[in-house]
C-alpha positions in Angstrom: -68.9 67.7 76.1 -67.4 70.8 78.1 -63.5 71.5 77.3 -60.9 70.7 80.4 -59.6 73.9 81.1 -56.0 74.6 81.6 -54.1 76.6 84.2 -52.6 79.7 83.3 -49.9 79.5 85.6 -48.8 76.3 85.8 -50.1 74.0 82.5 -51.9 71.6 84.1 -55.7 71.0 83.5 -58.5 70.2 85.8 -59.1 74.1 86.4 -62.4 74.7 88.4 -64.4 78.0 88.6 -66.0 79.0 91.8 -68.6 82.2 92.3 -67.3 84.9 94.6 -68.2 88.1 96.0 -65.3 91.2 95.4 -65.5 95.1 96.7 -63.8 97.1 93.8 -63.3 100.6 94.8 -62.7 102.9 97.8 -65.1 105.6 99.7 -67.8 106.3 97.7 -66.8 105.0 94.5 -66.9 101.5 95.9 -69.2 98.9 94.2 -69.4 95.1 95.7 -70.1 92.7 92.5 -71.6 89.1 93.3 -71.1 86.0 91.3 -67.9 86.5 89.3 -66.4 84.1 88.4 -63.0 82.9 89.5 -60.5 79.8 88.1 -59.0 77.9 90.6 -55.8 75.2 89.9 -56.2 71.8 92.1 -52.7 71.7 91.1 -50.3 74.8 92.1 -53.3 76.2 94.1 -53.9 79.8 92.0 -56.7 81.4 91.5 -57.3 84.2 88.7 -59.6 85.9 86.6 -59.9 85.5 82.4 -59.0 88.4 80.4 -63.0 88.0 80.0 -63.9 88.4 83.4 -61.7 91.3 84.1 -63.3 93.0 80.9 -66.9 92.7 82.2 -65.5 93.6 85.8 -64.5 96.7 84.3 -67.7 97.0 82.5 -70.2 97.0 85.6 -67.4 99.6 87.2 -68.1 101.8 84.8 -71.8 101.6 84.1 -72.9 101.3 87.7 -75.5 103.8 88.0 -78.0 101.7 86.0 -77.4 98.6 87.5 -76.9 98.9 90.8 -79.1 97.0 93.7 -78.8 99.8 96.8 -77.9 97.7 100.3 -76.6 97.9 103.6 -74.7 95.3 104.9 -72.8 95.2 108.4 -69.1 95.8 108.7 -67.3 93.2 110.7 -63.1 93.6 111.6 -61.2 90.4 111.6 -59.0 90.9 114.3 
């Protein structure tokens, strides 16, 4: 049976976690990561990364040059 987890912000459980896609990073030191994981409240609406998450975000920052996947991918402006 998995634990109901509770929102950080506002108490209230239900909290779901979605996969998303985040650039870290500017110029050349930039580094897209795929699949992290992110809680989202049905409740007040926030979304926020665990202590965890932001650990092993740091993680792959840091030790980059062995696990990177090289790609190009197109730059679109949201205008």
């Amino acid at each position: 049976m998995k634990k109901e987890i509770t929102c950080d912000c506002c108490g209230k459980g239900g909290v779901m976690s979605k996969r998303i896609t985040r650039c870290f990073g500017k110029g050349d030191r930039v580094v897209v990561i795929d699949g992290i994981p992110l809680c989202v409240c049905p409740h007040c609406g926030e979304s926020y990364f665990t202590a965890s998450t932001l650990q092993e975000i740091e993680r792959l920052r840091m030790h980059r040059a062995g696990l990177t996947v090289q790609g190009m991918a197109p730059v679109l402006s949201y205008v």
